[in-house]
C-alpha positions in Angstrom: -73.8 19.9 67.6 -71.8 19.4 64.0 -74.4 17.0 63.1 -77.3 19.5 62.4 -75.5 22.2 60.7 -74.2 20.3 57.9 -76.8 18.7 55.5 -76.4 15.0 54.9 -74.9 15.4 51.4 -72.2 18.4 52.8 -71.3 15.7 55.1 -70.3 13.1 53.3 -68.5 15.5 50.9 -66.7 16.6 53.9 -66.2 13.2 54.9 -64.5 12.6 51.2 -62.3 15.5 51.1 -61.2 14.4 55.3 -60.3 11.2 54.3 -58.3 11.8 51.2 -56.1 14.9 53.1 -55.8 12.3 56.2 -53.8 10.4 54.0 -51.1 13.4 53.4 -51.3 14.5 57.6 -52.1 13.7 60.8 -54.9 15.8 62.1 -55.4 16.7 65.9 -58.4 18.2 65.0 -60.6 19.6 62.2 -63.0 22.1 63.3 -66.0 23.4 61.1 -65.9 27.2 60.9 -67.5 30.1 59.0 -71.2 30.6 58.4 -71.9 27.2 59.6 -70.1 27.4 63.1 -71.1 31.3 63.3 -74.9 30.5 63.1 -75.9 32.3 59.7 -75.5 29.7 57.0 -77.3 29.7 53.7 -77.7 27.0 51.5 -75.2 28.5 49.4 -72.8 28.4 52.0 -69.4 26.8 51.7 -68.0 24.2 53.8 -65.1 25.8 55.9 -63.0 23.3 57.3 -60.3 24.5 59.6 -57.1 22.0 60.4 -54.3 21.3 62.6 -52.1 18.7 61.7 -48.5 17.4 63.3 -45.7 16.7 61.0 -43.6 13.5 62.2 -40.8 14.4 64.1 -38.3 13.1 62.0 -39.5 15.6 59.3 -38.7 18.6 61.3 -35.4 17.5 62.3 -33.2 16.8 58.8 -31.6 19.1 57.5 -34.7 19.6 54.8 -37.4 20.1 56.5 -40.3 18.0 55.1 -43.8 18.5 55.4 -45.9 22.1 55.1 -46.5 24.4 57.8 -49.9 24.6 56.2 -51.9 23.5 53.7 -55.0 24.6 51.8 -57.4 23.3 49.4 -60.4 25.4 47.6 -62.7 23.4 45.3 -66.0 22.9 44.2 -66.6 18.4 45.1 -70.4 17.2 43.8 -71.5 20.7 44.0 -70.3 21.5 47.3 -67.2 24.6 47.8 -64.7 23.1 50.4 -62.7 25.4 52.0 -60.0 22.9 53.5 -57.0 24.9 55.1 -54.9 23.1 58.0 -51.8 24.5 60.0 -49.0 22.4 61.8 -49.4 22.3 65.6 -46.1 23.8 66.5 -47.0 27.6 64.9 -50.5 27.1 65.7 -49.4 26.5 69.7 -47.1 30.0 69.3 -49.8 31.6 67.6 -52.1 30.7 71.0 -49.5 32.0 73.1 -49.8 35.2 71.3 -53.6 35.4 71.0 -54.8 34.2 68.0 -58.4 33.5 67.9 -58.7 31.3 64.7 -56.2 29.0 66.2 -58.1 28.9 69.7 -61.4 28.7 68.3 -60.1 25.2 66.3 -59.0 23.8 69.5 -62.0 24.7 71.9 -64.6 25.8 69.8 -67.9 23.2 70.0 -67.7 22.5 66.5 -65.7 20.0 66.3 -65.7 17.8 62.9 -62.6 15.0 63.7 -60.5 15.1 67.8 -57.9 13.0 68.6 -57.4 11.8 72.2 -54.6 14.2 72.0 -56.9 17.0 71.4 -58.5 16.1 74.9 -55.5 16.2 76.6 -54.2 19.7 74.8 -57.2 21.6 75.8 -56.7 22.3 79.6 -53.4 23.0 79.4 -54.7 25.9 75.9 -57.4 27.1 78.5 -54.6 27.7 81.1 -52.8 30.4 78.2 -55.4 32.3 77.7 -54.7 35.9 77.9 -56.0 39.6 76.9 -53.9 39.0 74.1 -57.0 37.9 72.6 -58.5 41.8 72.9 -55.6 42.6 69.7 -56.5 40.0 67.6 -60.2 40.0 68.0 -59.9 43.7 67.4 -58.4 43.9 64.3 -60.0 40.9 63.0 -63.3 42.8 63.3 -61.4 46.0 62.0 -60.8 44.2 58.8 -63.7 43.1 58.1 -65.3 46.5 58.9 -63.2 47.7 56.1 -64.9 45.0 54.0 -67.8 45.7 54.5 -67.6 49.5 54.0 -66.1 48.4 50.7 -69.5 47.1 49.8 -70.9 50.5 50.4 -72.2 48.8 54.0 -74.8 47.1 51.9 -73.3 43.0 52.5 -75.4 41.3 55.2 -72.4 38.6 55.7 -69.5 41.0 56.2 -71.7 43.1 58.9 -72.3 39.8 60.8 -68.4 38.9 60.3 -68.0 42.4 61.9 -71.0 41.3 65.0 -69.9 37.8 65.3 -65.9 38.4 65.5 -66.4 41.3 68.3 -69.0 39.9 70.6 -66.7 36.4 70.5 -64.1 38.1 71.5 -66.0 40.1 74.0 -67.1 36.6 75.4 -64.0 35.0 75.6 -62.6 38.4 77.8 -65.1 38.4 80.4 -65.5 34.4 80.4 -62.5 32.7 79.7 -65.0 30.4 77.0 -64.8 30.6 73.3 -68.2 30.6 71.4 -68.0 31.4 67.9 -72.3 31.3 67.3 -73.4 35.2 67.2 -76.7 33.6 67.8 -75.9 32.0 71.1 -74.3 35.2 72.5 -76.4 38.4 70.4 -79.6 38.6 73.3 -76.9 38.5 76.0 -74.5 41.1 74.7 -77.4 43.7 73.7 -77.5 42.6 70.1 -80.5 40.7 70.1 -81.9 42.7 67.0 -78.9 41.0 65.1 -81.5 38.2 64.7 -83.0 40.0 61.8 -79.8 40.1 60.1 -79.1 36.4 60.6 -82.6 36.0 59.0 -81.8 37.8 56.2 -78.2 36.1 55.5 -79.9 32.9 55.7 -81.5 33.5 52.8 -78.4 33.7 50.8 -74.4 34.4 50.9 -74.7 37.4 48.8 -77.5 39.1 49.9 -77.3 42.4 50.6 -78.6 45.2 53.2 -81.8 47.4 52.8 -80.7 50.7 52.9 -82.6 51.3 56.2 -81.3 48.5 57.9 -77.6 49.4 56.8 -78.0 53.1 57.6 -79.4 51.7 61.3 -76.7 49.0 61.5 -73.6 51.9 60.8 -75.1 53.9 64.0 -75.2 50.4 65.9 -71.6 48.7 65.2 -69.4 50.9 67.1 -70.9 49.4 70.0 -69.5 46.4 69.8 -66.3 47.5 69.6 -66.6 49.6 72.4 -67.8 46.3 74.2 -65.2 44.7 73.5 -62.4 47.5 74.2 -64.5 47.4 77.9 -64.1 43.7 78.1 -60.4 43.8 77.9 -60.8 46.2 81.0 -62.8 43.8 82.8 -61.0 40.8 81.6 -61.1 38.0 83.9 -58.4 36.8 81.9 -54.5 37.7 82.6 -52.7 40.1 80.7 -50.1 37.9 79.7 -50.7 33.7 79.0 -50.0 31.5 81.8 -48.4 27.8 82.0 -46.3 27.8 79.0 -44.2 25.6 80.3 -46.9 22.8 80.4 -48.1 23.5 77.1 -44.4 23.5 75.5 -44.0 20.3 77.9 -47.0 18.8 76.6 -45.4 19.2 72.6 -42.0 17.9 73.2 -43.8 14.5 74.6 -46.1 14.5 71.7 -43.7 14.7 69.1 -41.3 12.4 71.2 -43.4 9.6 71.4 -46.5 9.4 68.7 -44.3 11.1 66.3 
């Protein structure tokens, strides 16, 4: 699926910048995300490449710690923005305990850039955590970026889709147990299928901006998917609190014991 979002020349500049930070970590996985993975990119999009990496073992246990819990990288490489940010696996494993959906969405999103066998291994034992702790997260996710895009006087195409996309994922991933991040792959079933005109229009460019009539329509329209998604956590087939820690934390210790 990576293969055709990306044109040939953003992926061999993503294939550059991978290399050269695979050389300072280990990554489990690197996952494409943002317009790309969401289904609205323009060709002034950046590349948003979302990491998590493992630190050796031997790192984590002298008495200074070595190696980042994250690292980040924002540059412009042959005309291409690269949005490289990577996490260490232990915090990213807590944060998927608690619900976080940009750590769950690296580790079973469909867009993955770079697995390891290890990811393979890692990703029943993430499903079996899953929780409606997810409802919180996805929530005030979308929250936030409501506030953005009221900030732009409700005119930004991208920040309304952040809004669409980030609330019917999350409604998804409540009722289904599956994480989709593609607003275009879940809009017609959700009741949002009008949406499509606004991933036309964002298409066309990252900065475009919102005909008044369609942002005066699309402020009537939004708080439906947030009530969606409060209805979703209702319906959840999901329970309320994450199941089979102990395999997950099991899985870890033997990771870092015997590859690290």
């Amino acid at each position: 699926m990576t293969g055709t979002l990306m044109t040939e020349h953003q992926t061999q500049v993503a294939n550059a910048v991978l290399d050269e930070e695979s050389t300072r970590r280990w990554h489990l996985v690197v996952s494409l995300s943002g317009a790309h993975a969401y289904g609205f990119p323009s060709p002034d999009s950046d590349l948003d490449l979302k990491c998590i990496h493992v630190t050796p073992t031997s790192h984590l246990l002298r008495l200074e710690q070595r190696g980042p819990v994250s690292a980040e990288r924002l540059e412009v490489v042959d005309g291409v923005e690269v949005d490289y940010s990577s996490n260490e696996l232990g915090p990213v494993l807590h944060g998927v305990l608690q619900g976080n959906g940009n750590y769950l969405e690296r580790l079973l999103g469909a867009n993955t850039l770079r697995g390891s066998p290890e990811l393979e291994a890692v990703r029943p034992l993430v499903r079996g955590v899953l929780s409606r702790r997810l409802h919180r997260h996805y929530r005030g996710f979308a929250h936030g970026q409501l506030r953005e895009w009221e900030k732009t006087g409700f005119r930004s195409t991208k920040k309304l889709l952040y809004v669409l996309r980030t609330t019917i994922t999350g409604t998804h991933a409540l009722l289904t147990g599956e994480v989709e991040t593609d607003l275009t792959a879940l809009m017609d079933r959700y009741g949002f299928g009008e949406a499509g005109e606004l991933v036309a229009w964002k298409r066309k460019g990252e900065r475009g901006e919102l005909p008044e009539s369609l942002s005066k329509h699309w402020r009537g329209q939004v708080g439906r998917a947030f009530e969606q998604l409060d209805s979703a956590c209702e319906r959840s087939v999901l329970p309320e609190e994450p199941q089979g820690a102990e395999a997950l934390e099991a899985w870890l210790l033997e990771l870092r014991r015997s590859r690290f």
